[in-house]
C-alpha positions as CSV (number, residue, x, y, z in Angstrom):
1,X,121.6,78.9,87.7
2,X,118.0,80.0,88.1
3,X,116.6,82.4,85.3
4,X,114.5,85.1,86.7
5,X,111.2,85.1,85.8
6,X,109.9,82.1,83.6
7,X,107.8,78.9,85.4
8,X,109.8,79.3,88.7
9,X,108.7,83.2,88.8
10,X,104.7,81.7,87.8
11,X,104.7,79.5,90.7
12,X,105.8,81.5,92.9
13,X,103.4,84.2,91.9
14,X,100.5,81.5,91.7
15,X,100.9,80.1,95.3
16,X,101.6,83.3,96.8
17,X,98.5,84.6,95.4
18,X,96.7,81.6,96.2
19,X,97.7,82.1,99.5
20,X,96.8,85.3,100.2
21,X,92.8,84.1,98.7
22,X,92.9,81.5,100.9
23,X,93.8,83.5,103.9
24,X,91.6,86.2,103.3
25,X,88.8,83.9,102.2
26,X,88.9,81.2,104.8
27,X,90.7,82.3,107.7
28,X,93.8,81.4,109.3
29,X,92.4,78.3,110.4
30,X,91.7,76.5,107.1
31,X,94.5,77.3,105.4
32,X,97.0,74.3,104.3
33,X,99.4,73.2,101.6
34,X,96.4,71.0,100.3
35,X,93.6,74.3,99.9
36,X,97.1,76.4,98.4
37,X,97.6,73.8,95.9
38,X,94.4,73.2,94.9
39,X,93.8,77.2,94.2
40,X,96.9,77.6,92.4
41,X,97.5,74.9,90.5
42,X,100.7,74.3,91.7
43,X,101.0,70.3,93.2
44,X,101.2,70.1,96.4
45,X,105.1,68.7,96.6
46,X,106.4,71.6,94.9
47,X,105.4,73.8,97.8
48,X,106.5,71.8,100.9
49,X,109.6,71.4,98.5
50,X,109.9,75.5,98.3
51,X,108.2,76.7,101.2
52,X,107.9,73.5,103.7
53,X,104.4,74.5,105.2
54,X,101.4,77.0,104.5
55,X,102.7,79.2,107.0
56,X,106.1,79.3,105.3
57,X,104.1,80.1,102.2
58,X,101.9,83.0,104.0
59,X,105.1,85.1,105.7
60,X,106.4,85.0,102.0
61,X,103.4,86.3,100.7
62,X,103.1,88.9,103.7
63,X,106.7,90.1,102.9
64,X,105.8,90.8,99.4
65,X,102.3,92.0,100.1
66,X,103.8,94.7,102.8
67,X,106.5,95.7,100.6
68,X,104.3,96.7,98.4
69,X,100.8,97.1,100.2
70,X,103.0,99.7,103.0
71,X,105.6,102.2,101.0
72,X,108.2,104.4,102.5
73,X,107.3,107.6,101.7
74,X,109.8,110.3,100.9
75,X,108.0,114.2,100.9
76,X,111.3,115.5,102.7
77,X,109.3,116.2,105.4
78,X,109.2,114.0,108.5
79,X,105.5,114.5,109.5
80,X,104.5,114.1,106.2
81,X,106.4,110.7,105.6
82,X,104.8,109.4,109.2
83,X,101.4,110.4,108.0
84,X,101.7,108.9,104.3
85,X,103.1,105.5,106.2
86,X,100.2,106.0,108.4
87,X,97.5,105.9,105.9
88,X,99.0,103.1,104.0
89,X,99.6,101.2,107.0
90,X,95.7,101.3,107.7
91,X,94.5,100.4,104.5
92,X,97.0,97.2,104.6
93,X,95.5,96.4,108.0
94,X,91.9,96.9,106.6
95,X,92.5,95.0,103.2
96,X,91.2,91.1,103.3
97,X,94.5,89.8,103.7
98,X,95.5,92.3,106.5
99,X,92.7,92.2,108.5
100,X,92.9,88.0,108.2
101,X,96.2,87.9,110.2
102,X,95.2,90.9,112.2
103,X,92.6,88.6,113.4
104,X,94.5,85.9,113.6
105,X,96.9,87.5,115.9
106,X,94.0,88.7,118.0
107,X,91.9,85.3,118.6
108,X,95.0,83.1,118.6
109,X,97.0,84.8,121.2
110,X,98.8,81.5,122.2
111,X,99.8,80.6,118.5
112,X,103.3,80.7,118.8
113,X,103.5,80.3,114.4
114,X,101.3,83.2,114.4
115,X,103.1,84.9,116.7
116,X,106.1,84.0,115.0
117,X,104.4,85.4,111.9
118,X,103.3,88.3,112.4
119,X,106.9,89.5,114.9
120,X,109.0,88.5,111.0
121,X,106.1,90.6,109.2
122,X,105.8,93.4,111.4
123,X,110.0,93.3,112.3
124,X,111.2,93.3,108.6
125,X,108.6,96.3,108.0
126,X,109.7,98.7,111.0
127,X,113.3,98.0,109.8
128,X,112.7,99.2,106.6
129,X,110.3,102.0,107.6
130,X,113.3,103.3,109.9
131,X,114.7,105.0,107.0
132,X,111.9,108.2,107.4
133,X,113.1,109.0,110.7
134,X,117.2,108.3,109.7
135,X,116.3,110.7,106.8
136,X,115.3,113.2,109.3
137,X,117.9,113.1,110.7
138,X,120.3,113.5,107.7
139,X,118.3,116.7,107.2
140,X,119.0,118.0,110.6
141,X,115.8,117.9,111.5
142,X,116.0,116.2,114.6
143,X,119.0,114.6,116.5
144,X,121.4,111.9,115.8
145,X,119.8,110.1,118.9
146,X,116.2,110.0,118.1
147,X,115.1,106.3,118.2
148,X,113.8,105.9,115.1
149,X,112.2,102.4,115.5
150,X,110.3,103.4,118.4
151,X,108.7,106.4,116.3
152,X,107.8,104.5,113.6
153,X,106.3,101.7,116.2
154,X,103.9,104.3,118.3
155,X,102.4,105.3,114.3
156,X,101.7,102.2,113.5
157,X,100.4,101.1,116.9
158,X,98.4,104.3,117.5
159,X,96.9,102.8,113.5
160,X,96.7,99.0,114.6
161,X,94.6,100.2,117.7
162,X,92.5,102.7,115.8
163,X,91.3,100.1,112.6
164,X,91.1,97.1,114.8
165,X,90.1,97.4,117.8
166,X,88.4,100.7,117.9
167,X,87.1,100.3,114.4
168,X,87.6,104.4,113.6
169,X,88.3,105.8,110.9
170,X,92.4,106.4,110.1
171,X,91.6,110.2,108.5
172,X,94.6,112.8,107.5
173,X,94.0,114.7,110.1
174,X,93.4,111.9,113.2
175,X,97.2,110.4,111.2
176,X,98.5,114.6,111.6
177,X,97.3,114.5,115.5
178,X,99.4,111.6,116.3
179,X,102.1,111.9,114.1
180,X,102.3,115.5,115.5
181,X,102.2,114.3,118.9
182,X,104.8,112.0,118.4
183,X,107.4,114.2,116.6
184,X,107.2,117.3,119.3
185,X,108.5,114.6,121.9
186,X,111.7,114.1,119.6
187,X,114.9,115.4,120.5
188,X,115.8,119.0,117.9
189,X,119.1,119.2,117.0
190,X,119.2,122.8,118.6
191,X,118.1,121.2,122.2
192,X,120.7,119.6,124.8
193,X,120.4,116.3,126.2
């Protein structure tokens, strides 16, 4: 049986952070088991033992980072969660280690591991995201049938687009413009289908 915490927890917490230096640092391109190791301290057979490949090692670190990097707000208020997931959404695209696979999505359109990647990231983060609309719902705010990944996905897009490609500023009240526009398209509970 594993303990939690003690030299498993350290390595863990050393190559992920190692990991996410590299990435940011160096680029998608240079990254390896090898550059992980050597930053971390951690030989190089412990992490293909753990992780099996940099890559490996990088979607665990993303997980942790967006868990953390990206909270689920909870105002009680739709708009205002979709606006607080906005902002924090933006600053984890513009930080080092966002904007790295951001741009490595962008230039390596054919990578099917970055692909792969960023689809596991950006899947496991809408899922958990979900819960502001489902929330919304339990309030009565809007109805059972509004699609509550597809709202969270148009925020984040309308964010993605906005920091990376049009290099704008995310503001509160650009976020309150979109978010706006996307909740007056949802379904009220007092409207029929």
């Amino acid at each position: 049986m594993k303990r939690p915490g003690g030299r498993s927890a350290r390595v863990r917490t050393a190559v992920l952070e190692a990991a996410v230096l590299e990435l940011g640092e160096f680029g998608w391109r240079s990254l390896s088991v090898e550059r992980i190791a050597a930053r971390s301290g951690v030989h190089k057979t412990t992490i293909y033992r753990r992780w099996g490949s940099a890559d490996r090692v990088v979607l665990d670190a993303l997980l942790e980072r967006g868990s953390e990097g990206i909270p689920i707000p909870d105002t009680g208020d739709l708009s205002d969660d979709l606006v607080g997931l906005g902002r924090s959404t933006a600053a984890a695209i513009a930080d080092p280690i966002g904007r790295a696979l951001a741009s490595a999505v962008i230039s390596e359109p054919d990578s099917p591991t970055i692909q792969r990647l960023a689809d596991t990231f950006w899947s496991q983060r809408f899922e958990e995201a979900r819960v502001i609309v489902d929330r919304a719902k339990t309030r009565g705010d809007v109805q059972a049938n509004a699609d509550a990944g597809r709202v969270v996905e148009t925020v984040a897009a309308q964010v993605w687009f906005r920091v990376m490609m049009r290099r704008g500023d995310v503001t509160d009240a650009w976020l309150k413009e979109i978010v706006d526009s996307v909740t007056e398209a949802l379904p009220r509970p007092d409207e029929s289908r």
